[in-house]
N, CA and C of each residue as an Amber inpcrd file, in Angstrom:
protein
   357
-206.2310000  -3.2920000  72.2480000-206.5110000  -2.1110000  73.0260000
-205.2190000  -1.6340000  73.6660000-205.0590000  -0.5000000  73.5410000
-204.2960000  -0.0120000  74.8980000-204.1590000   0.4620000  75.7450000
-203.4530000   1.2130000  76.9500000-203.3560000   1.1460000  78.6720000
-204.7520000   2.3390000  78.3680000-204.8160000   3.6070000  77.0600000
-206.0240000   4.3920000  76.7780000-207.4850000   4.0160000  77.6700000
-207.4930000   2.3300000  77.1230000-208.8970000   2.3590000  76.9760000
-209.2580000   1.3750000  78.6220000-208.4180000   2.0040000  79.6640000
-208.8540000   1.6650000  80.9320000-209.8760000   2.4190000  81.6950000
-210.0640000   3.5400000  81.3890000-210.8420000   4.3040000  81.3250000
-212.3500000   4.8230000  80.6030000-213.1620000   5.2080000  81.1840000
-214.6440000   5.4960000  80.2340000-214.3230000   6.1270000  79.1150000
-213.8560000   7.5680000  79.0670000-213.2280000   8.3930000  78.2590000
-212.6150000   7.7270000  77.5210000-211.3920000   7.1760000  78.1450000
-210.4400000   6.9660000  76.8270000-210.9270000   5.2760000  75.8860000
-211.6320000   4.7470000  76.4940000-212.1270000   3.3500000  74.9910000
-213.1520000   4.3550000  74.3470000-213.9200000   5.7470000  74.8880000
-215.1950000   6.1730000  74.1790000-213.9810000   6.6150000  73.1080000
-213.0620000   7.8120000  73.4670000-212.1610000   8.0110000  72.5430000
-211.7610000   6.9380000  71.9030000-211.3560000   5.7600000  71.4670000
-210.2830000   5.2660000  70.8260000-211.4020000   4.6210000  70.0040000
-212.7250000   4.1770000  70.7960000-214.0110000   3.1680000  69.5050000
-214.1220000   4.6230000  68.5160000-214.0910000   5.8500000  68.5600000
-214.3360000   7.2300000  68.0460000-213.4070000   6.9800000  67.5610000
-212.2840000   6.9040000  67.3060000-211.0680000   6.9740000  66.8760000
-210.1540000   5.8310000  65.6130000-210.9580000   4.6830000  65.9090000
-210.9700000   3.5930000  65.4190000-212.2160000   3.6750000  64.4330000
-213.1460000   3.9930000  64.5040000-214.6700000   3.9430000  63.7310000
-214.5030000   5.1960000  62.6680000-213.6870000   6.4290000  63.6340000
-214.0440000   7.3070000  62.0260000-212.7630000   7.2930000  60.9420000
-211.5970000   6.2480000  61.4870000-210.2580000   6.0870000  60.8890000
-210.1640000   4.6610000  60.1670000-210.5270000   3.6680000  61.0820000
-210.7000000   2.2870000  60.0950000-212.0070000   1.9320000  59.6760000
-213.4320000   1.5650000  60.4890000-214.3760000   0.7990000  59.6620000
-215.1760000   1.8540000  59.1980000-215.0870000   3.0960000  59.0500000
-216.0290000   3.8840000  58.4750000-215.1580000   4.1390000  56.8840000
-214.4800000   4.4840000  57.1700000-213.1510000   4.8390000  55.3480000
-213.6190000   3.3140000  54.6740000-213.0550000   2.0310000  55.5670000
-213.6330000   0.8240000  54.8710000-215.1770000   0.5410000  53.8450000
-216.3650000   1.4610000  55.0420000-217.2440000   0.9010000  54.5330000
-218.1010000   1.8450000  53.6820000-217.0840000   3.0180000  53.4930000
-217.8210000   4.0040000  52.6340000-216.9980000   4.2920000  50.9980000
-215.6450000   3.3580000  51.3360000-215.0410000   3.0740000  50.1690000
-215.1050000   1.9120000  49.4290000-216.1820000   1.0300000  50.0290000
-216.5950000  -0.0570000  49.7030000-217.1240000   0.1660000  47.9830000
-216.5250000  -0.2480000  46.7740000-217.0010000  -0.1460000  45.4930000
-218.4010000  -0.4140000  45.4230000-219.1550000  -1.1880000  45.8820000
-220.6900000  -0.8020000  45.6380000-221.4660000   0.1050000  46.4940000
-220.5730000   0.4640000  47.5560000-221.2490000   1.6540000  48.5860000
-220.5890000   3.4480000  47.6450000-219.3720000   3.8130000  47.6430000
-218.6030000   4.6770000  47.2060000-219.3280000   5.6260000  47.6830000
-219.6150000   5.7650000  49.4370000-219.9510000   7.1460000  49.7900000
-219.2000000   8.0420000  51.0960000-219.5190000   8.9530000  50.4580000
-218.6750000   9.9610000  50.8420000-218.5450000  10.1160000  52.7560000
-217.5510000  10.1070000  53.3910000-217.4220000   9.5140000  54.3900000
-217.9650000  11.4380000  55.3040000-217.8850000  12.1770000  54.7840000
-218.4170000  13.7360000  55.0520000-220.1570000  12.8330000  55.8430000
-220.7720000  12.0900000  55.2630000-221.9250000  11.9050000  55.2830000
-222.1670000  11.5980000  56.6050000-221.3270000  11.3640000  57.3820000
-221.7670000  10.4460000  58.3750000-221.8200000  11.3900000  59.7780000
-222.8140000  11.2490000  60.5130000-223.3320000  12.0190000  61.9320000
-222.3090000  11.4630000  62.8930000-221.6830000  12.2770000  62.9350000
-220.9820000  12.2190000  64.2150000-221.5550000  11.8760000  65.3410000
-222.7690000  12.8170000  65.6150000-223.0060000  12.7020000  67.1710000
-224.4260000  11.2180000  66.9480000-224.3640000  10.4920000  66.1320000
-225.0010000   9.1090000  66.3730000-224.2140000   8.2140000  67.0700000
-222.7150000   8.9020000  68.0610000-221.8540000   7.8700000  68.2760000
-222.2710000   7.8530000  70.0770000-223.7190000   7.2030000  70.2420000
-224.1090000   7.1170000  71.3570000-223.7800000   5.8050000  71.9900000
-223.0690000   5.7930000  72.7550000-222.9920000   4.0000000  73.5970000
-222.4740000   4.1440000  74.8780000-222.5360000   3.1720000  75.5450000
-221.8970000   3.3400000  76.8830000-220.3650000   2.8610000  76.3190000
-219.4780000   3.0620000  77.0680000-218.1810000   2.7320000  77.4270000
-218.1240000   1.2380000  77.6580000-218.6770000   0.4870000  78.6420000
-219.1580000  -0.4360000  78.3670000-219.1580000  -1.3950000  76.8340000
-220.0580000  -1.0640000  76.0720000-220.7760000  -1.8340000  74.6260000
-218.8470000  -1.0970000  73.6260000-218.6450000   0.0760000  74.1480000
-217.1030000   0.4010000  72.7370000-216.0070000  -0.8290000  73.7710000
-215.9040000  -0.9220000  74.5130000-215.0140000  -1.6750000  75.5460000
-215.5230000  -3.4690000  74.5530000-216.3620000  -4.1180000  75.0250000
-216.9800000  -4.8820000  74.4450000-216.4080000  -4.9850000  72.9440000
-216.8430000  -4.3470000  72.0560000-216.9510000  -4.1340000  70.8570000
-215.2930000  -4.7790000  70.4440000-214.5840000  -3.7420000  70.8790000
-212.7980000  -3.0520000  70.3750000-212.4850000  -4.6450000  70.9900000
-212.5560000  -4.9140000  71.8650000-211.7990000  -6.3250000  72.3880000
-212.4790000  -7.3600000  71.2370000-213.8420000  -7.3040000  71.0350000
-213.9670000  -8.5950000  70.1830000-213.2320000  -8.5940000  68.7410000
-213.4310000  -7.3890000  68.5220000-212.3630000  -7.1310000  67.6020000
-210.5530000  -7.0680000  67.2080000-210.6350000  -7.2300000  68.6700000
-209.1280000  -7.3800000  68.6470000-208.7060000  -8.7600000  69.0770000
-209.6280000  -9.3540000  69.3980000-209.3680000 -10.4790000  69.8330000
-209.8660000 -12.0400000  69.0060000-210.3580000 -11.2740000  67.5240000
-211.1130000 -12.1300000  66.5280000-212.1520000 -12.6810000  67.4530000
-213.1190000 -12.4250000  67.9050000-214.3320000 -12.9070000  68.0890000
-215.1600000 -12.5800000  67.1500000-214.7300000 -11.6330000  66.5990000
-215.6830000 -11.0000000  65.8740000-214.7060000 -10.2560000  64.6130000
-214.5150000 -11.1550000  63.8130000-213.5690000 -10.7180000  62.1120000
-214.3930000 -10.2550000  61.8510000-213.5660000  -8.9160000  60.6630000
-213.6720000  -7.4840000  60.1460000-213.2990000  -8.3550000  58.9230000
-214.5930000  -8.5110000  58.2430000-213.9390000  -9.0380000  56.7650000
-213.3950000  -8.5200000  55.3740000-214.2080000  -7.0040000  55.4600000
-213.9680000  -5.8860000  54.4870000-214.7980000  -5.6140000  54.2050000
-215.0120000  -4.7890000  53.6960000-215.8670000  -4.0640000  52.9130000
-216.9210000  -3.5130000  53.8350000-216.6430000  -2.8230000  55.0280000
-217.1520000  -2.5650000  56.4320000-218.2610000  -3.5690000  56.6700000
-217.8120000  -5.1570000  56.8540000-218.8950000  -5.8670000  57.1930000
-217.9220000  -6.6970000  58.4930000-218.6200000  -7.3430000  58.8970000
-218.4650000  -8.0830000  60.2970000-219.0830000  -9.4330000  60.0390000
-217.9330000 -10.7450000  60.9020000-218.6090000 -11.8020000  61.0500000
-218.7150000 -12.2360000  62.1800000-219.4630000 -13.1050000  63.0230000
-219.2140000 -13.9900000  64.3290000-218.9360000 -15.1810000  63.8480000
-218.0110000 -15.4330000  64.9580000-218.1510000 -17.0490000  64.9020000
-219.3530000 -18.0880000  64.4090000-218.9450000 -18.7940000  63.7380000
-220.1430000 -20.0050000  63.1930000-220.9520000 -19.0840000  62.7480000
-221.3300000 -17.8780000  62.5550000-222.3650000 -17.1180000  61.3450000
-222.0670000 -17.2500000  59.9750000-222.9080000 -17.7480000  59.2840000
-222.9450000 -17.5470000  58.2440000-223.0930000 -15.7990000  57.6560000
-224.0540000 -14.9480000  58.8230000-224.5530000 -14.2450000  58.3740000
-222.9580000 -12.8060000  58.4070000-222.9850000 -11.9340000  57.2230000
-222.7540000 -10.9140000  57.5340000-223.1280000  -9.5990000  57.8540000
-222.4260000  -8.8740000  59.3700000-223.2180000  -7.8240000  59.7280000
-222.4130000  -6.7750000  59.4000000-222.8020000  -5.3650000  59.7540000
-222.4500000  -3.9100000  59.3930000-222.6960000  -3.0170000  60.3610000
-222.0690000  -2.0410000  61.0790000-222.2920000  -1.4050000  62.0430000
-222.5520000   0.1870000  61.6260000-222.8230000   0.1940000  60.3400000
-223.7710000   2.0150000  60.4110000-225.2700000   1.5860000  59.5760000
-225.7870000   2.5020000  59.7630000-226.8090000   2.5650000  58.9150000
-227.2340000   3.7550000  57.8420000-227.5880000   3.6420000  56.9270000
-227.8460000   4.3810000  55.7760000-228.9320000   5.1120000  55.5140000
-228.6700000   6.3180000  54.9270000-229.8220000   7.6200000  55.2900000
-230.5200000   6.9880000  53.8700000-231.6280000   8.3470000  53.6510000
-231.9050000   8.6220000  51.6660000-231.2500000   8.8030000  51.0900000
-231.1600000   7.4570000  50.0400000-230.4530000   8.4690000  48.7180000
-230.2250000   9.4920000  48.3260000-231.3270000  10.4460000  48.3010000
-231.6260000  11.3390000  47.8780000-231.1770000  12.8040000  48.5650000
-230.3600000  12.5620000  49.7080000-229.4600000  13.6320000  50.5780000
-227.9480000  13.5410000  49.7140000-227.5830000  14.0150000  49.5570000
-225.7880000  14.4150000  48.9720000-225.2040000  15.2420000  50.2480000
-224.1820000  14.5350000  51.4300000-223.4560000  13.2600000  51.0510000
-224.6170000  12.5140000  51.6730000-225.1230000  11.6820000  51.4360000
-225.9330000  10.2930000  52.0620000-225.7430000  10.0720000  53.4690000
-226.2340000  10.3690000  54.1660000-226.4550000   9.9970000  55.6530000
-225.8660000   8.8160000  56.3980000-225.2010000   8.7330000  57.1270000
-224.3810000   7.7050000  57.7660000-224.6010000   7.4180000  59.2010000
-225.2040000   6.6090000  59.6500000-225.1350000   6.7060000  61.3920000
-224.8350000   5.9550000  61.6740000-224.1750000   5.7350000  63.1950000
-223.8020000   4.2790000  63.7950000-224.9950000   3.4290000  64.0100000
-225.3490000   2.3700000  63.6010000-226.1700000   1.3800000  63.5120000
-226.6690000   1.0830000  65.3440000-227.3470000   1.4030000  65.6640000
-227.7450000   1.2440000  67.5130000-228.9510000   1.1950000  68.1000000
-228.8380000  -0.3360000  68.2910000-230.2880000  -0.8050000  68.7260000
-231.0150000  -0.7100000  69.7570000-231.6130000   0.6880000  70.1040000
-232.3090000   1.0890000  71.5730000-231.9670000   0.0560000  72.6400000
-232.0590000   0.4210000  73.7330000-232.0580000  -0.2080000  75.1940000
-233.0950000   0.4390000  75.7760000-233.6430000  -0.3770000  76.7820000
-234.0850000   0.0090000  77.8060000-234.0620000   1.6890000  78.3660000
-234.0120000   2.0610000  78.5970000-233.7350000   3.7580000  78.7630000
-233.6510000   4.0840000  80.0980000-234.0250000   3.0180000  80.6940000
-233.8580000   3.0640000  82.5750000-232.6470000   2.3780000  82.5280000
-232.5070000   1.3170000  82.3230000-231.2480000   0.5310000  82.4190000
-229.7720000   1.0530000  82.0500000-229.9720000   2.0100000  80.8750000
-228.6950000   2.5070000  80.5060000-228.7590000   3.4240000  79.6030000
-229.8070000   4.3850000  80.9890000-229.3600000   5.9080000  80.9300000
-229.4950000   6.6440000  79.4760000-230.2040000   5.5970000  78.7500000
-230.7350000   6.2280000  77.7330000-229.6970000   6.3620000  76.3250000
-229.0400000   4.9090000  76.3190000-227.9520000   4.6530000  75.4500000
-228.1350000   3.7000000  75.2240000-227.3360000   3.1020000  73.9370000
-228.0860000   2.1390000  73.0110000-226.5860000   1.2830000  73.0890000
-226.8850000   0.0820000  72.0390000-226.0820000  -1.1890000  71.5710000
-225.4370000  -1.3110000  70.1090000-224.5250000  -1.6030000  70.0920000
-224.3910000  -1.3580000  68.4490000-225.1270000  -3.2940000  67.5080000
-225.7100000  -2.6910000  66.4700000-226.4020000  -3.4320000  66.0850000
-225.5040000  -4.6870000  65.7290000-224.3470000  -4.8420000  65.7500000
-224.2070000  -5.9080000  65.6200000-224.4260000  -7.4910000  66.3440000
-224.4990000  -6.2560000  67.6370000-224.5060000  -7.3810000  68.6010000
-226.0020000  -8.4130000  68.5360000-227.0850000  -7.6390000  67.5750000
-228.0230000  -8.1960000  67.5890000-227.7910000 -10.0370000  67.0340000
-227.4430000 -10.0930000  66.5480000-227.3320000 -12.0450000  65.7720000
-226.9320000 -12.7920000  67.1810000
């Protein structure tokens, strides 16, 4: 991270900045994905400052390896995760959203988690 992301604004900017420049190009150039990165909803990029703060450090800090092919591991997981989710086929370009697992809606204002954090 840098001095940017001391601020709400500036980590919302830089997870925005980081997501539509590194793991989104990654995971839409992925050879069995090959979709078109046009596809993807911008404004699904709902989170608190908070959860992109969270996120960008585990990532920068290997808690959480970026293995390729826009997938994600944790520590001791076997499992691999992915942080968008995928529309119908049947839309050209294919639908792209940030993967975000409701919250509470009192608690936080009506903003969500990115799904990885679910495992």
């Amino acid at each position: 991270m840098n001095e940017q992301t001391d601020n709400s604004k500036g980590i919302l900017t830089e997870f925005s900045h980081r997501l539509l420049n590194e793991w989104l190009p990654t995971y839409c150039d992925d050879p069995k994905r090959n979709y078109l990165k046009e596809g993807f909803k911008r404004d699904s990029i709902k989170m608190t400052s908070q959860d992109a703060r969270d996120f960008i450090r585990a990532i920068d800090t290997k808690i959480v390896t970026d293995i390729g092919d826009g997938r994600f591991r944790m520590p001791q997981s076997k499992a691999n995760e992915v942080i968008f989710w995928e529309g119908s086929k049947a839309i050209t370009p294919r639908r792209i959203t940030l993967w975000l697992e409701p919250n509470n809606y009192d608690c936080c204002n009506g903003t969500s988690s990115l799904g990885l954090w679910m495992a």
